[in-house]
C-alpha positions as CSV (number, residue, x, y, z in Angstrom):
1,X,-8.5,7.5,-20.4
2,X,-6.9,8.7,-17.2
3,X,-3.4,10.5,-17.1
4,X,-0.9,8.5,-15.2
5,X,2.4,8.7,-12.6
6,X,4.8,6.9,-11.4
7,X,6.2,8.0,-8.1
8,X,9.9,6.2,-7.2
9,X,10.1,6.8,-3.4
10,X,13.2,6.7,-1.4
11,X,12.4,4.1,1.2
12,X,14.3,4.8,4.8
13,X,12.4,6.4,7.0
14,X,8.6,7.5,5.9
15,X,9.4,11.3,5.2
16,X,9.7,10.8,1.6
17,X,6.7,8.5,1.0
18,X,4.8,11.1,3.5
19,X,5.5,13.6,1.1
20,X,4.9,11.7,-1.8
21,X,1.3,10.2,-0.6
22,X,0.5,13.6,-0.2
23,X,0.8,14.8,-3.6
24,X,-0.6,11.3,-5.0
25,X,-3.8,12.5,-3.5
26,X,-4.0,15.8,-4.7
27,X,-3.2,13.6,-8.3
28,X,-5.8,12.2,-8.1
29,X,-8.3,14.5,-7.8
30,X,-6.7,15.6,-11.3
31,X,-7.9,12.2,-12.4
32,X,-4.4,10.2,-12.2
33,X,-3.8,7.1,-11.5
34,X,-1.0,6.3,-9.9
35,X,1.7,3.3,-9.0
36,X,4.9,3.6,-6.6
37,X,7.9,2.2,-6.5
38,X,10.2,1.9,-3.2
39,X,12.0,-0.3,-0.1
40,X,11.9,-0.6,3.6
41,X,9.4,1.3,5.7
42,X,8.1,3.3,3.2
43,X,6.7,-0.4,1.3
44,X,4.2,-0.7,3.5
45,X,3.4,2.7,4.7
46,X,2.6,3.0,1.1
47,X,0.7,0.3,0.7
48,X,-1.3,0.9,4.5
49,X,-2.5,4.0,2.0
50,X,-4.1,1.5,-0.6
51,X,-1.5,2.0,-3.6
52,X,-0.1,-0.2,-5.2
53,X,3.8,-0.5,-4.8
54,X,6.1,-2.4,-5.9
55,X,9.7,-3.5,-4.3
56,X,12.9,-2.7,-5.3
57,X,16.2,-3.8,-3.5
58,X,17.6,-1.2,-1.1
59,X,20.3,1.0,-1.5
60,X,21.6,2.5,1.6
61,X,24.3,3.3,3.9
62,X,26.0,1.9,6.4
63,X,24.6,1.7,10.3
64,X,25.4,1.5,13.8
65,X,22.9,0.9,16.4
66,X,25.6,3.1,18.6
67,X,27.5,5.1,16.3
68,X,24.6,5.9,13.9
69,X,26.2,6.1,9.8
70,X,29.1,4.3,9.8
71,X,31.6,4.9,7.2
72,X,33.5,1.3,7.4
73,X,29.7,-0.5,6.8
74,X,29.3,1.9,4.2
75,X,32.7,1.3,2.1
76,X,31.7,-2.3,2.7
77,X,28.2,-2.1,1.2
78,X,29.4,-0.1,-2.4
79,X,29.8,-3.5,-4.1
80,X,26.2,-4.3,-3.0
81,X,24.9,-1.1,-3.6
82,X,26.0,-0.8,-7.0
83,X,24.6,-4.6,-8.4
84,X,21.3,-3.1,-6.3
85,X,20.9,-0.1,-8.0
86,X,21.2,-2.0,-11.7
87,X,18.3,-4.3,-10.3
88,X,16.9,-0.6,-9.3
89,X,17.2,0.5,-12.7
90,X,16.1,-3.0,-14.5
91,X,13.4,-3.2,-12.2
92,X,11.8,0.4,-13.0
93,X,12.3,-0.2,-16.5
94,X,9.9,-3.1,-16.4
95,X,7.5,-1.3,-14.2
96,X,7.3,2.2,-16.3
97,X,7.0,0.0,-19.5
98,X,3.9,-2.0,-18.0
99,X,2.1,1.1,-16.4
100,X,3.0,3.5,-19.4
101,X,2.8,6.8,-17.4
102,X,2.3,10.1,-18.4
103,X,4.9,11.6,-15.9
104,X,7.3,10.0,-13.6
105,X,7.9,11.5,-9.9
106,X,11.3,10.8,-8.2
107,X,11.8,11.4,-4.7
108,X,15.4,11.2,-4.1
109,X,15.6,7.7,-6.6
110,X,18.2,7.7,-9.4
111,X,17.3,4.6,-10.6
112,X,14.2,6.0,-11.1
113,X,15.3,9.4,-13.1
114,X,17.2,7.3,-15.2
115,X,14.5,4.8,-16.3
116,X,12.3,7.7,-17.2
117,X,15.3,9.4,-19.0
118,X,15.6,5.8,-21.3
119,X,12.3,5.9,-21.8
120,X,11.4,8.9,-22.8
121,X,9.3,9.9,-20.1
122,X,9.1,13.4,-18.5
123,X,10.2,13.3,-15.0
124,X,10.2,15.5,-11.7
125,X,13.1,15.4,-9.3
126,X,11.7,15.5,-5.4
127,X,14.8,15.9,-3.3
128,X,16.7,18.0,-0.3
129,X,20.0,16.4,-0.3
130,X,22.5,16.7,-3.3
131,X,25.8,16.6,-1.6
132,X,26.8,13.6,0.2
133,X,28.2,14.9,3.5
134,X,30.8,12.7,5.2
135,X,31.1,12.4,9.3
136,X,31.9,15.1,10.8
137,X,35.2,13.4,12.2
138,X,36.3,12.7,8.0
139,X,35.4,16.7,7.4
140,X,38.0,18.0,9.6
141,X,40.4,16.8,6.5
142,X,40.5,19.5,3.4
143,X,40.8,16.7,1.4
144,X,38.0,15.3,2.3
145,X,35.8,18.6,1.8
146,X,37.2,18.5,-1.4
147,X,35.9,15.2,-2.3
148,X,32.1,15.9,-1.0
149,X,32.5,18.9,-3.6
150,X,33.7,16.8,-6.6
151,X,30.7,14.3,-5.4
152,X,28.2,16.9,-5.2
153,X,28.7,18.5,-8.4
154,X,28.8,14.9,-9.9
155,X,25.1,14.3,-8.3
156,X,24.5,17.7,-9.7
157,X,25.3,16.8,-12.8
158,X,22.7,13.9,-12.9
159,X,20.3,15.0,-10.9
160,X,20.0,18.3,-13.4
161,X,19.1,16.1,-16.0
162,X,15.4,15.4,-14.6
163,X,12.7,18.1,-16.4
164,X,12.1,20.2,-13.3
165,X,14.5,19.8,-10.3
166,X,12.5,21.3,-6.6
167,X,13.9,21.0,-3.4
168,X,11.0,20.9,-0.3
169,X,12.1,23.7,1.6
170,X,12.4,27.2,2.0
171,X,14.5,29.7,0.2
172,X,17.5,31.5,1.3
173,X,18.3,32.6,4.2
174,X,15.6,30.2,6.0
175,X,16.5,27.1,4.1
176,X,16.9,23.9,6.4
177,X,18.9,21.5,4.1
178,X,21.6,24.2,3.1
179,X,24.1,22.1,3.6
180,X,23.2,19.6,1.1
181,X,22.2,22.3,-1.2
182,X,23.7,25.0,-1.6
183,X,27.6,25.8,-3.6
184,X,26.7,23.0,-6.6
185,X,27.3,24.8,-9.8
186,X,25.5,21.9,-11.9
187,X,22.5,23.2,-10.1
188,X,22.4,26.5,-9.1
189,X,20.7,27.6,-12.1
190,X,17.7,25.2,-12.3
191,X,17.3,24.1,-8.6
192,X,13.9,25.7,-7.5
193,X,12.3,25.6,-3.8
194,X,8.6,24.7,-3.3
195,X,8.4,25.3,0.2
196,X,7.3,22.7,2.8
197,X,5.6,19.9,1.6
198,X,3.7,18.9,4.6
199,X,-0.1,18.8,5.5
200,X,-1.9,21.5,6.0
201,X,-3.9,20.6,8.7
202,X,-6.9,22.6,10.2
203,X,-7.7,20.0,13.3
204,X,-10.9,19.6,14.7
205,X,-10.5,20.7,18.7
206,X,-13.1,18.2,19.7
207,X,-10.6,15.4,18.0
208,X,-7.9,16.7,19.6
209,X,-10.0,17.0,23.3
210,X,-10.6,13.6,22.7
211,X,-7.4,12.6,22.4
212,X,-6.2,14.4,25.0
213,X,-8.6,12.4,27.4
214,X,-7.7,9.3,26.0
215,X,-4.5,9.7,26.9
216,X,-5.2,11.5,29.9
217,X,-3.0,14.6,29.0
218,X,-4.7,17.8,31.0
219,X,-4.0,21.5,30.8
220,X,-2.0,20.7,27.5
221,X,-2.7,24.1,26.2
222,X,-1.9,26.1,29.1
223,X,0.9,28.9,29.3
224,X,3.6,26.5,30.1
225,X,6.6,29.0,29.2
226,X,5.9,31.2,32.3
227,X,6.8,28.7,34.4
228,X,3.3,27.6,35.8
229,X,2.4,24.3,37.4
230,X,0.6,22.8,34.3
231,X,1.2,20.0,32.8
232,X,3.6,20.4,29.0
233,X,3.3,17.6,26.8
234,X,6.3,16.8,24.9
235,X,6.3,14.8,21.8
236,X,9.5,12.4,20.8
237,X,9.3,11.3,17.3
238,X,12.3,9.3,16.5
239,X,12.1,8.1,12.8
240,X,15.0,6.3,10.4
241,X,16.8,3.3,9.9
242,X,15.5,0.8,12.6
243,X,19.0,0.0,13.4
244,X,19.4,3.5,14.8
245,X,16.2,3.7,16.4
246,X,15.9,1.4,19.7
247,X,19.0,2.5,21.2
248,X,18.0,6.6,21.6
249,X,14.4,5.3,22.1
250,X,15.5,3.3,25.3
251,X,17.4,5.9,26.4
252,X,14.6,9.1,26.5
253,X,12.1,7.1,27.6
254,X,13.9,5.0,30.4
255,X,16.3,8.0,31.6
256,X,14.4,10.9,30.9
257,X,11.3,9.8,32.7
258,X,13.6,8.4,36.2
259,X,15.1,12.1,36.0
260,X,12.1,14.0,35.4
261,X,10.5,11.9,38.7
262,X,13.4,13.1,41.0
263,X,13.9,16.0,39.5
264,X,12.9,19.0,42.3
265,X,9.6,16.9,43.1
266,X,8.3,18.6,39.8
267,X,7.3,14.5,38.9
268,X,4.2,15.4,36.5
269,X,5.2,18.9,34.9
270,X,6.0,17.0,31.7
271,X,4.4,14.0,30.1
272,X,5.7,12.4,27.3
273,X,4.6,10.7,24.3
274,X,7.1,8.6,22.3
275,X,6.3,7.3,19.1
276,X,8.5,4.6,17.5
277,X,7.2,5.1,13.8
278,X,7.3,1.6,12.9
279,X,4.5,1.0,10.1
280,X,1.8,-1.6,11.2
281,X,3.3,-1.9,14.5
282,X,1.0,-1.5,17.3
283,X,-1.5,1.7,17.3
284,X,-2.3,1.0,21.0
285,X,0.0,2.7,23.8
286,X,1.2,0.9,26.8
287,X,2.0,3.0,29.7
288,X,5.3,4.5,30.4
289,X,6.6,7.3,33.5
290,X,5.3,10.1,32.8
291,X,3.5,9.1,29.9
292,X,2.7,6.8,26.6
293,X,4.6,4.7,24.3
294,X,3.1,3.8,20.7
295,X,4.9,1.2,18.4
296,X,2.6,3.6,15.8
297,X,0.8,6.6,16.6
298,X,-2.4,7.0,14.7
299,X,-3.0,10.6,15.8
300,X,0.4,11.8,15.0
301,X,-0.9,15.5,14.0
302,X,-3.0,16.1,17.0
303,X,-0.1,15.4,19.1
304,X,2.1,18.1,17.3
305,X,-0.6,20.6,17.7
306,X,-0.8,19.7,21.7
307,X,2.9,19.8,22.0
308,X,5.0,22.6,23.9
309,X,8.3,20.9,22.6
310,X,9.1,18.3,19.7
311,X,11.9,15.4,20.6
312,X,13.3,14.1,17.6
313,X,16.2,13.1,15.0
314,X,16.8,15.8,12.3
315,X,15.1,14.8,9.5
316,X,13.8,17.6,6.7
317,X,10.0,16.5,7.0
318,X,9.6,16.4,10.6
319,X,11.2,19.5,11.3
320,X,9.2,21.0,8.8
321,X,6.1,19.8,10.2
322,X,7.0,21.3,13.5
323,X,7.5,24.6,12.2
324,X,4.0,24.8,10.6
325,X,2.5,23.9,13.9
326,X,4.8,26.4,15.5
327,X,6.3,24.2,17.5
328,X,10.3,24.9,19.0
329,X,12.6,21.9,18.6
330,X,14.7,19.7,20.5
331,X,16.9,17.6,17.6
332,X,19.3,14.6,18.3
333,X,20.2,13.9,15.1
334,X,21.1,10.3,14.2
335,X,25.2,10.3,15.4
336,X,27.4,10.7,11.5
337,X,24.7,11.5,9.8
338,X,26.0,14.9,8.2
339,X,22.6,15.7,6.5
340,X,20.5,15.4,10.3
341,X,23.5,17.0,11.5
342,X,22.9,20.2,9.3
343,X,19.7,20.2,9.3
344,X,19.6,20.6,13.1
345,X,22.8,22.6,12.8
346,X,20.5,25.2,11.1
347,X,17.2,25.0,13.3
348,X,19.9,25.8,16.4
349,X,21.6,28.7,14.3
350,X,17.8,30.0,13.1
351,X,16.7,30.2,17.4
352,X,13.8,27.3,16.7
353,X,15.5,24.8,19.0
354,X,18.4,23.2,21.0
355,X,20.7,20.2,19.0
356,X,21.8,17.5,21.2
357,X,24.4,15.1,20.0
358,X,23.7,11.8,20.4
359,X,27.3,10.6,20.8
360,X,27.7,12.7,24.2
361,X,23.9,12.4,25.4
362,X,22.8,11.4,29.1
363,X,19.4,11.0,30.1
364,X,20.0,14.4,32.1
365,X,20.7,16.4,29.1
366,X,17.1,15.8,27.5
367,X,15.8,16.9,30.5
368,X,17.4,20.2,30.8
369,X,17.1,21.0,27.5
370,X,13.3,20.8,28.0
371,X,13.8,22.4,31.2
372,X,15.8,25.1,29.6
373,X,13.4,26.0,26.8
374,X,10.0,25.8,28.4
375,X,11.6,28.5,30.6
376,X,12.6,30.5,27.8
377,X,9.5,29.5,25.5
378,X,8.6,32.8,24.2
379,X,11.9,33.4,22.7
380,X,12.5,30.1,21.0
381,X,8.4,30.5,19.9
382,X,8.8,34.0,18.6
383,X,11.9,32.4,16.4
384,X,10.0,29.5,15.1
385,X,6.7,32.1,14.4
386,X,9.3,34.1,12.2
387,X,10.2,31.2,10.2
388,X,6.9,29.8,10.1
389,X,5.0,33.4,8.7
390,X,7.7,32.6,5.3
391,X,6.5,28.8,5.0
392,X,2.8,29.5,5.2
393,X,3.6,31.7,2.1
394,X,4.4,28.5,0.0
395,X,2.5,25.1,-0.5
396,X,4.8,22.5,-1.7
397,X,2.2,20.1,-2.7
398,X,0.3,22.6,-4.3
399,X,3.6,23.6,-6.5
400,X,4.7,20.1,-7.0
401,X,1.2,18.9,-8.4
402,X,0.9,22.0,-10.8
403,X,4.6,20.9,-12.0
404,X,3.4,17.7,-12.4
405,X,0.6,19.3,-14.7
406,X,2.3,21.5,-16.9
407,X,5.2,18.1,-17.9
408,X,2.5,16.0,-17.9
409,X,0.3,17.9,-20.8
């Protein structure tokens, strides 16, 4: 009889169940069977991947379309929240009794770590964010900073009791989420880091030619950093909450492609691809200035690996991705949200990119950015090379699945 795991999958945004499908496949070449649990996106990127996965009721924050987390929506939302999270936790009770695994994963899910706790059940805790981080506007108040500290040893507290506790990223000093998690005293003994846990891709050039005339994207691969006439493809990948999305999305793509056509008559020495990220949304592009727009782009990794330049939020997988390609960043994290806020914090402070805050942003401010960095490429490249020689050192999925081996028996 085959061993078994249950994976409970944070579901906003499709970094988590990224992750998570990775190491479900390298499961079950170890001869697993496996069943998820999760909510939103990650449902049916999940099931896209032919797993079964079953729904649970969302617990999440508070958001804006404008002012991205919003702390009013979110004080609002604790009394649904909480009578969520006991449907959570009744819910993954049921569905650990019926599949009887050998192991339970869970990615950032404590309704999940508890279930497996009840029942007896060894579990893994997947996660890069332990304390809660208020707005930045909330932080300016000691009391405040005191409270996240209280919180985060609290979450520390439960998050320690899982069997093996790994955080996806990099040690100290390169660590992306340090924000979220580092100074917790519950867990500074036991918190362990796997590295990235991202694909490790070696692409096939004559895929990525192809895509490259599909989409009509020439000289993609030339010395763009030396300020030649060739064309540099830039790649915006906004992922999250769908209420965050559309806003930032309409405002690249319809003011950075007007100023990049009247900018110096250089019209044409960027294209750019947007993806939207939504899951079964369309896979073919319709035409935009100076480039493509995809509803859901089904060569997401060639287009990193073509890419001078990275446009996105600040989530942990994504930048992550970018640094294995070797890819500088620019980041505008989702506006409040203190976790994308430090983790882009951190990419700026480590010389791999430029942040951008979404509060203050014009259409003209994408553009120099770009601007700004393609001119300086080699510097922000040799930054994101350094980083990148320390990540190839670790494979996260590899470390997670031989976890999952050793608890499992």
């Amino acid at each position: 009889m085959s061993r078994r795991a249950y994976v409970g999958v944070y579901g906003v945004g499709l970094g988590h169940a990224s992750r998570m499908l990775m190491v479900a496949e390298r499961l079950r070449t170890h001869g697993y069977a496996l069943e998820f649990s999760s909510f939103g996106d990650a449902v049916d990127y999940i099931t896209m991947h032919g797993y079964r996965c079953s729904v649970v009721p969302e617990v999440e924050f508070g958001w804006n379309p404008l002012s991205g987390f919003n702390v009013k929506r979110s004080i609002m939302k604790i009394p649904e929240n909480l009578f969520n999270f006991t449907r959570q936790l009744r819910l993954e009770m049921e569905s650990i009794s019926r599949f009887k695994p050998d192991l339970v994963i869970s990615d950032t899910r404590l309704s999940t770590l508890f279930a497996s706790i009840m029942l007896g059940i060894p579990c893994m805790v997947i996660l890069n964010q332990i304390k809660l981080l208020l707005s930045p506007r909330l932080r300016e108040f000691r009391i405040v900073r005191l409270f996240e500290d209280m919180l985060g040893e609290l979450f520390g507290m439960l998050w320690s009791r899982s069997n093996t506790l790994l955080a996806p990223d990099l040690p100290p000093p390169y660590t992306i989420s340090e924000q979220n998690l580092w100074h917790i005293n519950n867990t500074s003994n036991i918190l362990e880091y796997s590295g990235f846990m991202i694909p490790r891709l070696v692409l096939d050039e004559a895929r990525v030619e192809k895509v490259a005339r599909a989409l009509e994207i020439n000289g993609y691969n030339s010395d763009h950093g030396n300020g030649n006439s060739a064309t540099a493809l830039v790649f915006v990948h906004i992922s999250g909450p769908a209420e965050t999305k559309y806003f930032i999305l309409r405002s690249i793509v319809e003011g950075l492609s007007n100023v990049m056509n009247g900018h110096d008559g250089s019209s044409g020495s960027i294209t750019v691809v947007v993806s939207e990220g939504r899951p079964r949304g369309d896979t073919v592009p319709r035409r935009i200035r100076n480039g493509w727009y995809f509803e859901w782009c089904p060569f997401k990794d060639e287009l990193f690996a073509m890419s001078k330049v990275i446009v996105m939020r600040g989530g942990h997988s994504t930048i992550a991705q970018a640094i294995h390609q070797g890819k500088p960043l620019v980041c505008i994290p989702i506006e409040n949200h203190s976790e994308q806020l430090g983790n882009a914090s951190k990419v700026e402070r480590l010389g791999l990119g430029i942040t951008l805050r979404e509060k203050y942003l014009r259409a003209e401010h994408v553009y120099e950015a770009l601007y700004n960095m393609l001119n300086d490429y080699n510097r922000y490249e040799k930054n994101v090379m350094q980083v990148r020689n320390v990540a190839t050192k670790m494979n996260g999925v590899e470390e997670v699945v031989s976890r999952a081996l050793l608890l499992s028996g």
